[in-house]
N, C-alpha and C positions, 0 to 999 in steps of 0.2 A: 592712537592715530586713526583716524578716518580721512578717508577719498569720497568728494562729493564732484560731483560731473556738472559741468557750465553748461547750460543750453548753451553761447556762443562755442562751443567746441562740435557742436553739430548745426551748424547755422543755417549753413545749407538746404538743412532738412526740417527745419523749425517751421511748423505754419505751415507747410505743404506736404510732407507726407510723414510727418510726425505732428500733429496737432500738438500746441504749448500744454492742453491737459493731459495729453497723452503724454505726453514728457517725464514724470516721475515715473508710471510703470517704463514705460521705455529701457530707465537708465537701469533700473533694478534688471528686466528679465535681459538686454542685452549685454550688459557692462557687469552684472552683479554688484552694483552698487546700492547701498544704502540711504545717501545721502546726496542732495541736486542744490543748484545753485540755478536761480532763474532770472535774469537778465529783465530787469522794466521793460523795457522795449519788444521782449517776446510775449508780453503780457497786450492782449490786443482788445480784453475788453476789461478795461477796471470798475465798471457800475457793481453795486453789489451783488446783483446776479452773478455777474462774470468771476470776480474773488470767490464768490461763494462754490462755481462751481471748483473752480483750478482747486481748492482748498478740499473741497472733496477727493479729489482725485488722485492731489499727494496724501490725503488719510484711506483712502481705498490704494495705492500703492504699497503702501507700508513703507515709507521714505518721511525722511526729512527735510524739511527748508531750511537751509544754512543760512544762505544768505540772498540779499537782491542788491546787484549792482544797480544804480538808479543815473540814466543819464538823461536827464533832463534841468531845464535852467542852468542859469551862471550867475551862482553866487558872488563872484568877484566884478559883477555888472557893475559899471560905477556909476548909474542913475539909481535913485533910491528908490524912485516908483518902478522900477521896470526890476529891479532887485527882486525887492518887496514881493512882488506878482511871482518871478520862481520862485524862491523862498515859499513861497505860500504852495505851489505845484508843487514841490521837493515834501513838502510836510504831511501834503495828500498821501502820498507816497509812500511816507514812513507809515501811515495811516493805515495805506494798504499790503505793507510786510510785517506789522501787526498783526493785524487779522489774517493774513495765511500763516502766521507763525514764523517766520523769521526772523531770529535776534539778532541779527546784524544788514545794515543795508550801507551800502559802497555812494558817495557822492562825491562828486568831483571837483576839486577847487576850483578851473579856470586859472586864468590868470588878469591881472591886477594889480592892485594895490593893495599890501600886505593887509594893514589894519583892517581893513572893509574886509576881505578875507575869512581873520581874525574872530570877525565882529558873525558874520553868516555863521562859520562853522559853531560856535558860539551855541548860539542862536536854535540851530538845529542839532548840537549834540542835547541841549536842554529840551528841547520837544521828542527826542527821538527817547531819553531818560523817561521821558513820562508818559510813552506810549509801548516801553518797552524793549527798544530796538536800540541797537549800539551804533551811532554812526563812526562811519569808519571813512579814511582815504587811501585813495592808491596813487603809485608812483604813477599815474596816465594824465601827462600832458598837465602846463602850467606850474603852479607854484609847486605843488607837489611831488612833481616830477625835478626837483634842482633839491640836493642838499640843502643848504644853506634856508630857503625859505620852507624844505619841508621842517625841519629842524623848529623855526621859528611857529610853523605855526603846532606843532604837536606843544612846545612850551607853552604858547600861551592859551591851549585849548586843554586839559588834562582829563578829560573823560572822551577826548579826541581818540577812537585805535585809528589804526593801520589795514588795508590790506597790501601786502607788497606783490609786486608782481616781478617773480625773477628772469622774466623775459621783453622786458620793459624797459631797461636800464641801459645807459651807453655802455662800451664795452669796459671805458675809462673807468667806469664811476662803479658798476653793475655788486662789486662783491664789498665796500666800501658801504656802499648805499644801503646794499641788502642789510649789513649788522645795525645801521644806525636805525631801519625803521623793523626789525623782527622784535625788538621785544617790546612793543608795543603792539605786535599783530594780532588782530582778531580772527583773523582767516589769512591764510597765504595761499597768492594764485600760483600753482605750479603748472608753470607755460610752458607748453614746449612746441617745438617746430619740426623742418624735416628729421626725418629718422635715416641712418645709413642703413648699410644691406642686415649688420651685425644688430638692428636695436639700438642701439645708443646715439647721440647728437654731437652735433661739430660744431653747432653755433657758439655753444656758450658752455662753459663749465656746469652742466647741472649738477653733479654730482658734488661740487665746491656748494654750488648755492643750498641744496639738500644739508649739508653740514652747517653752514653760516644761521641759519632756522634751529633747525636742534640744540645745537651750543647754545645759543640763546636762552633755550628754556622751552622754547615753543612746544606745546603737545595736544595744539587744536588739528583742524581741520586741513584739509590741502584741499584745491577746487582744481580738476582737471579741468586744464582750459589749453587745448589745442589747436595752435595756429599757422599748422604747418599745410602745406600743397597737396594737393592728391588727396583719395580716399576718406574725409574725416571720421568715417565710422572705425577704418582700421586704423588709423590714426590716433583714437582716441584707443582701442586697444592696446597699442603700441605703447603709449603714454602711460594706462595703467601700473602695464605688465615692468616697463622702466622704475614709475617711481613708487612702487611695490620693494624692487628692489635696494631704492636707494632710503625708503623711509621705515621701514620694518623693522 
């Protein structure tokens, strides 16, 4: 089991007084973590200078790149040319969590028309195969975020993973949902929010979703990814020190 740290769980502080290259030592000397997950968007200069350095920076850390969640374009665009054009931005993309070494990068269905859908992730699990990188989804928003059409499209994509995010999910659907997309997960985002006085949460059952992962089979990564109020540096110690206990 390994705990890798989201840039978005310190967001706040991303870019202004933690600089994104600064971001792998960061997580290692403050968090003791090993392992960082870095967010596209905290990514602010992708020319190859700019990769080349972030890329140093996590190899002078002594950290790994898990994964890069990528949010940009909308694959479920329903013009073909305007598709096309993210599609082709999203591929850059993969291009550039290649070469910082990232085997996994998170893109987001949108929502849409199933087939066209279908047809993207497709499309970009095959280029992401031949650059190296695993594309993956998460339950955020659109087809992927409902049963029913996430289902549909992991069938008809099979080198399609998952990231699931257990802080994502209606309250209805949340532990339901979680078994149907964890064993297909490449990474799972363990979300959490406020914290009571004791350490533990009242949103949602983590301790349920911790198990529904495991049972599964799962024995990759967790992404600390903290979206709770207040403090997110103690916040994300919080979050640790929690799912330390529940994943160990």
């Amino acid at each position: 089991m390994t705990l890798a740290l989201s840039s978005y769980s310190i967001r706040d502080h991303i870019n202004t007084n933690v600089l994104i290259n600064d971001f792998p030592k960061y997580a290692k000397e403050t968090f003791g973590l090993d392992a960082v997950e870095i967010c596209q968007f905290h990514i602010l200069r992708n020319d190859s200078i700019g990769l080349q350095a972030l890329k140093d920076a996590i190899t002078a850390a002594g950290v790994s790149l898990v994964s890069m969640p990528i949010d940009r374009g909308h694959i479920s665009q329903p013009d073909e040319a305007k598709r096309d054009y993210d599609l082709r931005i999203i591929e850059l993309w993969l291009d550039a969590a290649a070469f910082l070494g990232s085997p996994i990068a998170r893109v987001n269905s949108g929502d849409g028309d199933l087939q066209t859908t279908i047809d993207s992730y497709t499309r970009l699990a095959e280029y992401g195969k031949k650059v190296g990188v695993q594309v993956v989804m998460e339950n955020h928003g659109g087809l992927s975020a409902r049963p029913d059409t996430a289902a549909a499209l992991l069938d008809a994509v099979p080198a399609l993973g998952t990231a699931p995010d257990w802080g994502n999910f209606s309250e209805a659907e949340r532990y339901d949902f979680l078994a149907q997309l964890a064993p297909r997960a490449a990474i799972v985002h363990a979300k959490t929010l406020d914290f009571d006085p004791d350490g533990g949460m009242t949103k949602f059952d983590i301790a349920r979703c911790a198990k529904i992962v495991k049972d599964s089979g799962y024995a990759g990564t967790y992404s600390v990814e903290f979206e709770g109020h207040g403090d997110q540096i103690d916040g994300v110690h919080r979050s640790i020190a929690l799912l330390k206990s529940l994943i160990t």
